[in-house]
C-alpha positions in Angstrom: -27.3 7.4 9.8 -25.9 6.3 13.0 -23.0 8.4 14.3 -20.7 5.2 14.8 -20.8 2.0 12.8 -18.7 -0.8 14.1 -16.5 -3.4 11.9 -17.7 -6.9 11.9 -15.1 -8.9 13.9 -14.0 -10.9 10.7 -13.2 -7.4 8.9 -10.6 -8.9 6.5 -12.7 -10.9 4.8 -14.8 -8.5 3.7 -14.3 -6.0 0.3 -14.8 -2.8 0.0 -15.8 0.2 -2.8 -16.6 3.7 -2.3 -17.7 6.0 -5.6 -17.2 9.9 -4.6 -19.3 10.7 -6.8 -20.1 14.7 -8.5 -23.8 14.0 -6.4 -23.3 11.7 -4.2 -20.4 9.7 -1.7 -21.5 5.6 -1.8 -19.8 3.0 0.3 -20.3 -0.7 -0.1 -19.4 -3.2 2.0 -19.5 -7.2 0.9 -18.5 -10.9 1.1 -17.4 -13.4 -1.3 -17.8 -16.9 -1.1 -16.2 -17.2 -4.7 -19.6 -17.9 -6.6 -22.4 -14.5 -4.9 -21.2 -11.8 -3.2 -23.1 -10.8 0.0 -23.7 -7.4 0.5 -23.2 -6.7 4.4 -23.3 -3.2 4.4 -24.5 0.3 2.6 -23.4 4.0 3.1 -24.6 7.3 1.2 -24.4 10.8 1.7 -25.3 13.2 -0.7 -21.7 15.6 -0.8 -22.6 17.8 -4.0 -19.3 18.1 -4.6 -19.7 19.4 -7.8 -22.2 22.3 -6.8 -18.6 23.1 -4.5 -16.7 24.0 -7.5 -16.1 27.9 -8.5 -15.6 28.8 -12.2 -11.9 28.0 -12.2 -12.6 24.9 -11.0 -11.2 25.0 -7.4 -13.5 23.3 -4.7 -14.8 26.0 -2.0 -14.4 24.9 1.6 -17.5 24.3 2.7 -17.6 21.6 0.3 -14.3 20.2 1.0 -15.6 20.1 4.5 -18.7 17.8 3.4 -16.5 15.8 1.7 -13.9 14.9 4.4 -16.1 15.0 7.0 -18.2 12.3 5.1 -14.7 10.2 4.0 -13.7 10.3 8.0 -16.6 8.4 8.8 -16.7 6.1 5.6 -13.0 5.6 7.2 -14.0 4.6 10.0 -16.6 1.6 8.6 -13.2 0.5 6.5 -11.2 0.1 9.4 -9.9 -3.3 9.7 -10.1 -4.1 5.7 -7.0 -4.8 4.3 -5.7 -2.2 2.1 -5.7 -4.5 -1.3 -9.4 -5.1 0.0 -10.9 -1.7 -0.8 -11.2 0.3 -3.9 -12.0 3.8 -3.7 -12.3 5.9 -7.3 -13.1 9.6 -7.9 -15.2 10.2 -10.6 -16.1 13.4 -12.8 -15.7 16.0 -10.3 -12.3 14.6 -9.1 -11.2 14.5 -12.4 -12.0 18.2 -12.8 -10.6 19.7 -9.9 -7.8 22.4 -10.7 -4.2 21.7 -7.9 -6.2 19.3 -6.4 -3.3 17.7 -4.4 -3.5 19.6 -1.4 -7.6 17.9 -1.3 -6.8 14.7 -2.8 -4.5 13.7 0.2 -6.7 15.1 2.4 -9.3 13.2 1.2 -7.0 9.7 1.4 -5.5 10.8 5.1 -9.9 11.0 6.2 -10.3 7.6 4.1 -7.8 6.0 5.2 -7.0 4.4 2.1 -5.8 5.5 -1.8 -8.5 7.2 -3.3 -8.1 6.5 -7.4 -9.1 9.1 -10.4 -10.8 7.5 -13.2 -11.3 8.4 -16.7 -14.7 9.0 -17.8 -14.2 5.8 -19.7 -13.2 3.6 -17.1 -16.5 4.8 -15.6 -18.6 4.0 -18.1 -16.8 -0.3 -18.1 -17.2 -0.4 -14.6 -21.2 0.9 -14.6 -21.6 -1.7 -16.8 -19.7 -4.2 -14.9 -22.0 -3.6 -12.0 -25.1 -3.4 -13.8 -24.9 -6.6 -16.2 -23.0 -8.5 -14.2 -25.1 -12.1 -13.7 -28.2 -10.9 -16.2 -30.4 -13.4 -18.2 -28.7 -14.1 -21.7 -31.8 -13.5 -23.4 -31.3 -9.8 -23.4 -27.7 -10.3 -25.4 -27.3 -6.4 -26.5 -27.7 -4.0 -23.9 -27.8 -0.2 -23.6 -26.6 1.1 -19.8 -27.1 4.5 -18.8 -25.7 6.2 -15.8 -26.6 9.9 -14.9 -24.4 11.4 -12.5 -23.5 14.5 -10.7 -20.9 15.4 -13.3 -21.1 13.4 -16.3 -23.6 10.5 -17.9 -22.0 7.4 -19.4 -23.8 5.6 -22.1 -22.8 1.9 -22.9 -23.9 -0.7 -26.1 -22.3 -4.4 -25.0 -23.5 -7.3 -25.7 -23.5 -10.1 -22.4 -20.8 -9.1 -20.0 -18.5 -7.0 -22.7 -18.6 -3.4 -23.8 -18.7 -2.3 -27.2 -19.3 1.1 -27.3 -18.3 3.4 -24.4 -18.7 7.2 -23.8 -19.0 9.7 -21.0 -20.4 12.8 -21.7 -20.3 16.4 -19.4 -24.0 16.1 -18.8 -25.1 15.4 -15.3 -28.3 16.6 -12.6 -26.0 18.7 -10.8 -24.2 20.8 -13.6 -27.3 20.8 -15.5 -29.3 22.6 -13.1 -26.8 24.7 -11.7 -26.3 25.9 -15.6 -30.6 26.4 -16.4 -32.0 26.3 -13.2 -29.6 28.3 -10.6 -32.2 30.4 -8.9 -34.5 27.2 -8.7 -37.3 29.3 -11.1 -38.9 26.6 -13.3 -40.6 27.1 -16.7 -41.6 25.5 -19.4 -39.0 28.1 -22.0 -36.0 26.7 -19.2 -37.0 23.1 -19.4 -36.8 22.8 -23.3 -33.3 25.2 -23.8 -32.5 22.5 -21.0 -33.5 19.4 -22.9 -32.2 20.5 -25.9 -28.8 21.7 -24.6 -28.5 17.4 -24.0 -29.4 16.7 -26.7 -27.0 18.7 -28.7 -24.4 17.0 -26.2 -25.3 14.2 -27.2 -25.3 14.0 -30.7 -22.2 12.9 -31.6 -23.3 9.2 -30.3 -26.3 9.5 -32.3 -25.8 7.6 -35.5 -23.1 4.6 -33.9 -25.6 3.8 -31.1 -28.6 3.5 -33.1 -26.8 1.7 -35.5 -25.8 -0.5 -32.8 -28.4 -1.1 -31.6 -29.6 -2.9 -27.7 -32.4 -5.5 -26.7 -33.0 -3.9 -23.8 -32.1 -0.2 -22.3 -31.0 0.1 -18.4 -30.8 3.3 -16.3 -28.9 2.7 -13.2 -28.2 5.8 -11.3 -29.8 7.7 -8.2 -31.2 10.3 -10.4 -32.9 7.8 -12.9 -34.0 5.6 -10.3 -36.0 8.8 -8.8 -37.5 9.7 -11.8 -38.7 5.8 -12.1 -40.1 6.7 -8.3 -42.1 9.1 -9.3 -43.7 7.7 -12.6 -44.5 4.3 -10.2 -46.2 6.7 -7.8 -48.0 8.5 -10.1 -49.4 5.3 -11.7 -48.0 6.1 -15.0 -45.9 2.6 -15.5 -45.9 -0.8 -13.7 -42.6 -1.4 -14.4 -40.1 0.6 -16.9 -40.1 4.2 -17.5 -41.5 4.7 -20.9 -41.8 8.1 -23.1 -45.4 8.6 -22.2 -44.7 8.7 -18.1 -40.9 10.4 -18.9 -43.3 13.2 -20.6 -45.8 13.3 -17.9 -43.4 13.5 -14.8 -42.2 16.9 -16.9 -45.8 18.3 -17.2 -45.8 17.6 -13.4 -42.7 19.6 -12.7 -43.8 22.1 -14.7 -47.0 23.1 -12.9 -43.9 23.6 -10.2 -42.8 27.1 -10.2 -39.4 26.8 -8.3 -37.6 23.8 -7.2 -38.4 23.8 -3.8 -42.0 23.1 -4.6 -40.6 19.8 -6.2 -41.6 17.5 -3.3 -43.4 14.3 -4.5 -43.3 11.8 -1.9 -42.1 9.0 -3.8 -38.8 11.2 -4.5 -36.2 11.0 -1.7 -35.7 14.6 -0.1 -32.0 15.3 -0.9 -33.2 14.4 -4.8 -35.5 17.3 -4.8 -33.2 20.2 -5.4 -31.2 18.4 -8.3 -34.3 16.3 -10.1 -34.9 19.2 -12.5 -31.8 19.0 -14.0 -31.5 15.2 -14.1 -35.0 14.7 -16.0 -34.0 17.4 -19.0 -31.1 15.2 -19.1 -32.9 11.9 -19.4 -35.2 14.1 -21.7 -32.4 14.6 -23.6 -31.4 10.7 -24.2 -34.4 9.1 -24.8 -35.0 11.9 -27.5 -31.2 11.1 -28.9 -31.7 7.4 -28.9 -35.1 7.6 -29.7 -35.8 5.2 -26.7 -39.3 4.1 -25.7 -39.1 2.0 -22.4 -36.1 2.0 -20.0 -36.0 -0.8 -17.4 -34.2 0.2 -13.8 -31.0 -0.9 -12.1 -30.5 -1.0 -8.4 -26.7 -1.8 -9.3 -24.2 0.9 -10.8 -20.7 2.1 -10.5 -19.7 0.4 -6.9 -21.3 -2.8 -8.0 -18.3 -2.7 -10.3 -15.7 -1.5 -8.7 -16.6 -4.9 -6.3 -16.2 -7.2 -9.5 -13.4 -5.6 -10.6 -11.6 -5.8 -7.2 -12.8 -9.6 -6.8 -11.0 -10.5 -10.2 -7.9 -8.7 -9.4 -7.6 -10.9 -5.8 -8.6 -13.9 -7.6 -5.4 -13.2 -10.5 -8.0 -11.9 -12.8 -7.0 -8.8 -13.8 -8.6 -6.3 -16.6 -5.5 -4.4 -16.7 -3.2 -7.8 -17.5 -5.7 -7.9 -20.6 -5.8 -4.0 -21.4 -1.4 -4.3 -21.4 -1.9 -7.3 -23.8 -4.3 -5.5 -26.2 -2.4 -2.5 -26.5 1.2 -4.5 -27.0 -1.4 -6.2 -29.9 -2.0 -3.2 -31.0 1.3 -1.7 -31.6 3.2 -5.2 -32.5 5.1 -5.3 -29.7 7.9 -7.7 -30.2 6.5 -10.1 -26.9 9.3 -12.4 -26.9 12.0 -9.1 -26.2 9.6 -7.5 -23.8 9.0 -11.5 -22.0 12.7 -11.3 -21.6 13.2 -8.0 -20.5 10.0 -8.4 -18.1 11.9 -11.3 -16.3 15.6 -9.8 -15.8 13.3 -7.0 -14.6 11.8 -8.7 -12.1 14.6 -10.7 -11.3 16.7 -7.3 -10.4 13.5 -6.7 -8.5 13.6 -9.7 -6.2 17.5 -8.6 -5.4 16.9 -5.4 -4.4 12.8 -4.6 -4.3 13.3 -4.8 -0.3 16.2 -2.9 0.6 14.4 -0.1 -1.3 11.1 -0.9 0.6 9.0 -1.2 -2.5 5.5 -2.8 -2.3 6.6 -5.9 -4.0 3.6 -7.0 -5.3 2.9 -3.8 -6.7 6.2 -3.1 -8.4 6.2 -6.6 -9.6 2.6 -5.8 -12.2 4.0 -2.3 -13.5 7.5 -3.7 -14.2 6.0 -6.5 -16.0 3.5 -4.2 -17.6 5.8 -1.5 -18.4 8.2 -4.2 -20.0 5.5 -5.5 -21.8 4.4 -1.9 -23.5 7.7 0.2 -23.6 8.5 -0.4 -27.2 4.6 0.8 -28.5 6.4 4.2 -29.8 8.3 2.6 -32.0 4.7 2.3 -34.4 6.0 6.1 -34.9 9.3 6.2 -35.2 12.8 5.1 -33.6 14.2 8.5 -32.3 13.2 9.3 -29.5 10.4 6.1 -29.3 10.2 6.0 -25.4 8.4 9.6 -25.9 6.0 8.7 -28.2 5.6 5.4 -25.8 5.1 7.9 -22.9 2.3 10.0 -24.4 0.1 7.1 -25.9 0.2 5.4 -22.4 -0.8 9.0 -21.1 -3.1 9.2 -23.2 -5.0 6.3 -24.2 -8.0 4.4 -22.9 -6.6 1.7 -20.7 -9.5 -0.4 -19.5 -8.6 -0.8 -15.6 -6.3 1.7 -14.9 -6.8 4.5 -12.6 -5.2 7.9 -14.2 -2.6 8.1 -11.7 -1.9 4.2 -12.3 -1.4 5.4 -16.0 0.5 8.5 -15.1 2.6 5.8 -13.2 2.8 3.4 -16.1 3.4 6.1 -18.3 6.2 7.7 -16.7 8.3 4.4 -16.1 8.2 3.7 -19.9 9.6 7.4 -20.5 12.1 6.9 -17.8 13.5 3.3 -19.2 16.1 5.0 -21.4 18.2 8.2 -22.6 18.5 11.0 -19.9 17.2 10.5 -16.3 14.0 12.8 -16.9 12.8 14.3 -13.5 10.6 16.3 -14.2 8.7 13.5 -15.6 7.3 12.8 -12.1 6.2 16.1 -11.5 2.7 15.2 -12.3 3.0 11.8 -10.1 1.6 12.3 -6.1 4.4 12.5 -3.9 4.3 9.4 -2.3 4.7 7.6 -5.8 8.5 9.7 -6.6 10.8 7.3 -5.0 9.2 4.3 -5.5 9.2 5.3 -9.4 12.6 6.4 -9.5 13.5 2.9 -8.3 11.7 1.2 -10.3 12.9 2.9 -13.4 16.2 2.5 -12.5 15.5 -1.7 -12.3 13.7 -1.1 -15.8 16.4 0.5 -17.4 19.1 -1.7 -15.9 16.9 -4.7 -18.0 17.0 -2.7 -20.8 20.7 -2.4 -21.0 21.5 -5.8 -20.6 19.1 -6.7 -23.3 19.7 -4.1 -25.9 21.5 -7.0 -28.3 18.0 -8.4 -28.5 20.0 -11.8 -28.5 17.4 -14.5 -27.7 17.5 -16.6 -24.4 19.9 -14.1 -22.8 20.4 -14.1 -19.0 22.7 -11.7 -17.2 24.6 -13.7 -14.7 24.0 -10.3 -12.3 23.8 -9.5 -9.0 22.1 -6.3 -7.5 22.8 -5.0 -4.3 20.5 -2.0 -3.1 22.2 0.7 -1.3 20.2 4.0 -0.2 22.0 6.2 -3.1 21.5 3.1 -5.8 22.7 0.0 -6.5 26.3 -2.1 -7.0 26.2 -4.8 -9.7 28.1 -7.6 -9.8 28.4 -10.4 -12.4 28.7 -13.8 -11.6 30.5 -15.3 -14.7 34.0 -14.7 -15.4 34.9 -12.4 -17.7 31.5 -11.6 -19.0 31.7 -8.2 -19.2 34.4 -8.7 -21.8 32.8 -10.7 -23.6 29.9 -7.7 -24.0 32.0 -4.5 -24.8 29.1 -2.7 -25.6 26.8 -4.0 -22.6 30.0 -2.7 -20.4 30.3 0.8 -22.7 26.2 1.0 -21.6 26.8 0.5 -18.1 29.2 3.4 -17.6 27.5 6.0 -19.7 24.5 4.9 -17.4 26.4 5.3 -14.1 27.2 9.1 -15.5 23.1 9.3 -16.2 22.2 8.1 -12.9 24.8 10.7 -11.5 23.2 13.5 -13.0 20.1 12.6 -11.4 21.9 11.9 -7.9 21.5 8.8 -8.1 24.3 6.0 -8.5 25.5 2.9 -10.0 28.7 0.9 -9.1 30.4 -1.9 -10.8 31.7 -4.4 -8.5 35.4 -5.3 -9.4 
């Protein structure tokens, strides 16, 4: 790699994903015309930051070091990109790291851009995103595997959509650290190896052969290099099937140690982890009882390139994920369509004297509007509790964890006493910005707890640094809603307790 790759001159027109993966750090760089998108540019370093993390789950510093070091230069390609342009996600080892703050901003401040932590789920939508997207329609039910560093996700769908979705703690890195850790091979290792996958993996067993697939697809580095190798052996033309998956293992073990393992159709930096990775794809096709597995250049930042293309062209998986989940829970939509738009109407008043990221605060108002009644499925007391720990807790197709943390925490936030230390878990950046926004989202709240239909507060916010003065614009108004005016001042006494203030006009 060269030691300094330049920007193309018309860099903000170009999008942008980087995958840190457990393995591997990937950087893709592309155009859109609207209908193909032009791949202008490649990165890859093989990090292994999960190898860097001790038994308490803490990353060591040489590691760290690898990892920022490799981010400062990925940085570097993405200068120029608008911000809204580039989509960078941690995966399994991210999401494992104990106090990882201290790294995770580190890692942003090299990037030069937010660095998001997905769920093993969200994973496993976006591999399939990248790897289906644009395939024939003959093969309608299709089985996606990705093995990782970390973790292995296994999708059914059928076309572009997933049905069945899981990510398992299986991966070439953690799998040989845990049989192969000295590098000695042997046939006794191997099969506690293979069978320690499959025993992972057989809780998937019965629903994904009852699914069932047309066609299975491996798209990661390490199955990719075990394809490598069978091709160079002579053992396939085309797909991995059982009988070269079983032959590349009788090759590996006439190796004694790992550092024998050095076929030349394997690329060097997969040597040391290729071990681990094929008792893991041992482990699958035994599992899933799967014959032939076709190959996918495309994976996880394939994705992440869709996904970020529908979100700047208003098509958003997370819109549809909020409107699934409201389903879900029988939201009352007309309330929470109401109380989405005084919401966002208190947001246009004072959004910019609290320097919020309009356009950002503008989706998780709405959204949060749209889903802060789903506790109420459990009970009344208390609901925006219950509302706060399914957000936290469910599988919401699109969102980042700390975009759900941030979801979550709003919804807990709308109502009864100012809870701080619900934004203990958020990164620090996101405090004030949440604080404000829950203060516009509770505000809505107030002025629409009648429920009365077609109701709009004739208010007026004025931002200050400490809060916000309200006004209302029709005569006598307040009269005419004791109990709207009742809410208003046991609020300003809430929002006191939380130093925080709000002030009725006169």
């Amino acid at each position: 790699m060269s030691a300094v790759i330049r920007p193309a001159a018309d860099a903000s027109q170009e999008i942008a994903a980087v995958d840190l993966g457990s393995n591997s750090f990937h950087m893709m760089v592309a155009r859109s015309d609207g209908a193909e998108v032009q791949v202008i540019d490649r990165l890859r370093e093989p990090v292994r930051l999960a190898s860097g993390l001790d038994a308490d789950k803490r990353l060591q510093p040489d590691a760290a070091m690898r990892a920022l070091s490799c981010l400062q230069r990925f940085g570097q390609r993405l200068r120029g990109i608008p911000a809204e342009r580039v989509r960078a996600v941690g995966t399994n080892t991210m999401r494992k790291l104990r106090n990882s703050r201290d790294f995770h901003a580190a890692a942003e401040a090299a990037l030069g851009h937010e660095i998001e932590i997905i769920s093993g789920m969200e994973e496993a939508r976006l591999v399939y995103g990248g790897v289906t997207h644009g395939m024939r329609a003959e093969q309608a039910r299709r089985l996606v595997v990705d093995i990782g560093g970390g973790s292995t996700e296994l999708i059914i769908g059928r076309r572009s959509e997933p049905r069945l979705m899981e990510s398992v703690s299986l991966g070439c890195v953690v799998h040989t650290q845990r049989f192969f850790e000295d590098g000695e091979i042997s046939a006794a290792r191997f099969k506690r190896a293979r069978l320690a996958a499959r025993v992972e993996l057989e809780f998937l067993e019965r629903p994904y052969r009852r699914a069932g697939w047309d066609v299975a697809i491996g798209s990661s580095g390490t199955i990719r290099g075990i394809w490598r190798v069978i091709m160079g052996q002579g053992w396939s033309r085309q797909h991995i099937t059982r009988e070269g998956l079983e032959k590349t293992i009788d090759l590996v073990l006439q190796r004694r140690h790992v550092d024998q393992i050095d076929f030349p159709d394997l690329r060097e930096d997969r040597r040391p982890v290729f071990i681990g990775g094929l008792a893991v794809l041992a482990g699958i096709f035994d599992t899933l009882g799967i014959e032939a597995m076709e190959t996918s250049e495309r994976a996880l930042r394939e994705g992440l390139i869709y996904d970020l293309l529908g979100r700047l062209s208003n098509h958003d998986v997370r819109d549809e994920s909020v409107q699934a989940m409201a389903a879900r829970y029988a939201v009352d939509v007309r309330h929470a369509g109401e109380l989405s738009r005084t919401a966002l109407k208190i947001l246009d008043q004072a959004g910019r004297s609290w320097n919020l990221d309009m356009r950002v605060a503008r989706q998780f108002l709405h959204w949060a509007a749209q889903l802060h009644e789903v506790g109420l499925v459990i009970t009344h007391n208390g609901y925006h509790k219950h509302s706060h720990y399914i957000l936290r807790n469910s599988d919401l197709q699109g969102f980042s964890q700390t975009e759900q943390k941030l979801l979550a925490a709003l919804v807990r936030l709308h109502r009864g006493r100012f809870a701080l230390e619900t934004l203990d878990e958020l990164p620090t950046i996101w405090v004030e910005p949440v604080k404000r926004m829950a203060m516009i989202l509770r505000l809505a709240y107030l002025l629409h707890r009648s429920r009365s239909p077609d109701l709009r507060p004739p208010v007026r916010v004025t931002a200050n640094r400490r809060g916000y003065e309200l006004q209302f614009t029709q005569k006598h108004w307040l009269d005419k809603h004791p109990l709207t005016l009742a809410d208003l001042e046991r609020e300003a006494e809430v929002l006191a307790s939380a130093q925080l203030r709000l002030k009725l006009a006169s």
